[in-house]
N, C-alpha and C positions, 0 to 999 in steps of 0.2 A: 665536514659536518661538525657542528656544537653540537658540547659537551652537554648530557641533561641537563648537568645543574645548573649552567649557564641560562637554560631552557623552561625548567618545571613551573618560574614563579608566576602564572597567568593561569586565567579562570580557562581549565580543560588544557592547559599546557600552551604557551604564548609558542612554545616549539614547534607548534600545527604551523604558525604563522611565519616565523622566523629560520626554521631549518627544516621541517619535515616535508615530503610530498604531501601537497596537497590533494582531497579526491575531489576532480573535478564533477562538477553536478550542475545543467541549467537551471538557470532563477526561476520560479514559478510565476505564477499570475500574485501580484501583491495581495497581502493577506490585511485585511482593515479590521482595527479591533471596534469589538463592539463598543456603544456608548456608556459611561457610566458618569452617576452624579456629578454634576459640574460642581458643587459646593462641597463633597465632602473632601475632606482629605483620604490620600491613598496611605489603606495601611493593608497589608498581609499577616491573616494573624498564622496563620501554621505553613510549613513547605507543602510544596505540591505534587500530588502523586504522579511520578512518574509510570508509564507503560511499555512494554515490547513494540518497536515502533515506533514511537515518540522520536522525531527528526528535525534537526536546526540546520538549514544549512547559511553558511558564514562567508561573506566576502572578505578579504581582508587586506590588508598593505602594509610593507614593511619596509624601509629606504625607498628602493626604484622599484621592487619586488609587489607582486601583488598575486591573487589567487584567491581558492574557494577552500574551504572546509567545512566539513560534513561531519554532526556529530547527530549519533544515533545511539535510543538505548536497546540494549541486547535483552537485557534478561536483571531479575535481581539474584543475586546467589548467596548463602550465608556460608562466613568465613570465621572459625572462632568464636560461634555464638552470636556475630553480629550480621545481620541484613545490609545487604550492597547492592548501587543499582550499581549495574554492567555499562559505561557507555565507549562504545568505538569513536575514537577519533585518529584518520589514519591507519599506523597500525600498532597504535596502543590500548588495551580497553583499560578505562581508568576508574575506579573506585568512589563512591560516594555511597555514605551515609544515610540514609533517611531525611535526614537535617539540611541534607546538600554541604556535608563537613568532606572536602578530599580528603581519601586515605592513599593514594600512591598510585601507581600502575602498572598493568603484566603486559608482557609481549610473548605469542606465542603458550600463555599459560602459567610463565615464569617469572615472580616479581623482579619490577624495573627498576621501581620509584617505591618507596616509603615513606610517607609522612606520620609520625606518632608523636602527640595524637593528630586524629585529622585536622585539617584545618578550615576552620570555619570560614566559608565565601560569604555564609549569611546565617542571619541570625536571628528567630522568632518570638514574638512578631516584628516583623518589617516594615521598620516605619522611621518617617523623618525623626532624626535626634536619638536615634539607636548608635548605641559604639560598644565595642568589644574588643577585646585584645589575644594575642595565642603565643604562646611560647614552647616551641616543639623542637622536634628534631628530624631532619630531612637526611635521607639516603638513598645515595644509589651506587654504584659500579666504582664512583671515583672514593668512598667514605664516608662519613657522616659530619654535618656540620648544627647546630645549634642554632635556631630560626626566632626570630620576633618580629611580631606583624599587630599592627594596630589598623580597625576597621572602621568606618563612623559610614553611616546612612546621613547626607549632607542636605539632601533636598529631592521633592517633586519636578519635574522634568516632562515635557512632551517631547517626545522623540519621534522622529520623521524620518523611516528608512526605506530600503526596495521593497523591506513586505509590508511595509504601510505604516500608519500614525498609530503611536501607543504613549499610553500615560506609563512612568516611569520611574521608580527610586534609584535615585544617584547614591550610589555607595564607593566608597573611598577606601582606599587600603593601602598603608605608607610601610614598608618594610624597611631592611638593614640593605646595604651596598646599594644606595642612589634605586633603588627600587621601588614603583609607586604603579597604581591601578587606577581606574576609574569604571566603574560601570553601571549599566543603566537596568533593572531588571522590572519586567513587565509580564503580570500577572497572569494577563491572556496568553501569552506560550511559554511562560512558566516557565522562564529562564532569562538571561540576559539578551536584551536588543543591541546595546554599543557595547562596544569596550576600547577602553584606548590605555595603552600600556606604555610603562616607559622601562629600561633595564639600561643604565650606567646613562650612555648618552644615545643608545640603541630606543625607538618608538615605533609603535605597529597599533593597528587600529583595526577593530571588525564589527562590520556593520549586517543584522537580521537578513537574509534575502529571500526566504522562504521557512515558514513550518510546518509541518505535517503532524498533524495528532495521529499515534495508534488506534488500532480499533477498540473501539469501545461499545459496551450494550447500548449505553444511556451516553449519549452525544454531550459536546459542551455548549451550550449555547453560543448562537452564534457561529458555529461550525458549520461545514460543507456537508451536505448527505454523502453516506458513504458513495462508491463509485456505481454509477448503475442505479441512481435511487434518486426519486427527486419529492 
């Protein structure tokens, strides 16, 4: 098994892909985003509300390796005054911000991973020609090391995956030790669609394969009726 730190630098932990069990889950029926103005440009002006519920699930590959993960949010919970969503991946639930900034992850209840401060995946509003930088500090089990991570929003992208065509911000994030990101996030499931990861000479890749929205009063446009409802 790898070592977290070898593991934590990937959007929800590249370690789902790379060393953890994956939870197997079948693909659903492709999910097609709705249509939106072909002339304007894509910008996200605030993060998105995440719900109890809310479900990505991820195909992924890693060398010869390949598999599914499943990432779900639990719950939000405050820690210190600050508000966190809850999301299970595996069997880590890992930490985010409001902002969508990682703060770490617990196993079983018990901090794993820490990031201080969190580290911003994104940054509002989301829009081509956005860049940001973090300079924090990571720990876990092995010690703590000193982190620098440069981020830029590169470009508009249509992205064509198993749960269907979405318009997309390429975002980019170069860190320390040969460490680099790519990913693609689309506003209709309010998360990332690709991601393609590189660590030293190590590259793994996960692509959308279903999402499931929580329940909610008030549906999202475009959404399935709930089950039972037409």
């Amino acid at each position: 098994m790898t070592r977290p730190r070898a593991l934590v630098w990937s959007l929800l932990v590249c370690a789902t892909a790379l060393g953890f069990d994956a939870c197997a889950s079948p693909a659903s029926p492709g999910l097609v985003a709705p249509p939106a103005a072909a002339n304007a440009p894509l910008s996200v002006a605030s993060p998105p509300e995440w719900r109890p519920g809310d479900q990505w699930t991820y195909g992924w590959t890693a060398g010869g390796r390949s598999g599914t993960k499943v990432v779900e949010i639990l719950d939000s919970r405050e820690i210190g005054g600050t508000t966190y969503y809850v999301l299970r991946v595996g069997d880590l639930d890992h930490l985010y911000t409001r902002d969508l900034h990682w703060a770490g992850a617990l196993r079983e209840g018990r901090v794993e991973i820490r990031m201080a401060p969190p580290l911003p995946w994104f940054m509002w509003p989301l829009e081509v020609g956005r860049r940001w930088s973090h300079h924090g500090s990571y720990e876990d089990r092995g010690g703590s090391q000193k982190r620098t991570d440069s981020f830029a929003v590169v470009g508009e992208e249509t992205v064509e995956v198993s749960a269907g065509r979405f318009r997309a911000l390429k975002v980019v994030r170069e860190g320390s030790g040969r460490s680099t990101d790519e990913y693609w996030y689309a506003p209709d499931v309010r998360f990332y669609v690709k991601w393609v990861g590189h660590r030293a000479d190590a590259e793994f890749e996960e692509h959308l394969q279903s999402y499931r929205a929580g329940p909610r009063l008030i549906p999202s446009p475009g959404a399935p009726p709930p089950s039972g409802q037409k």
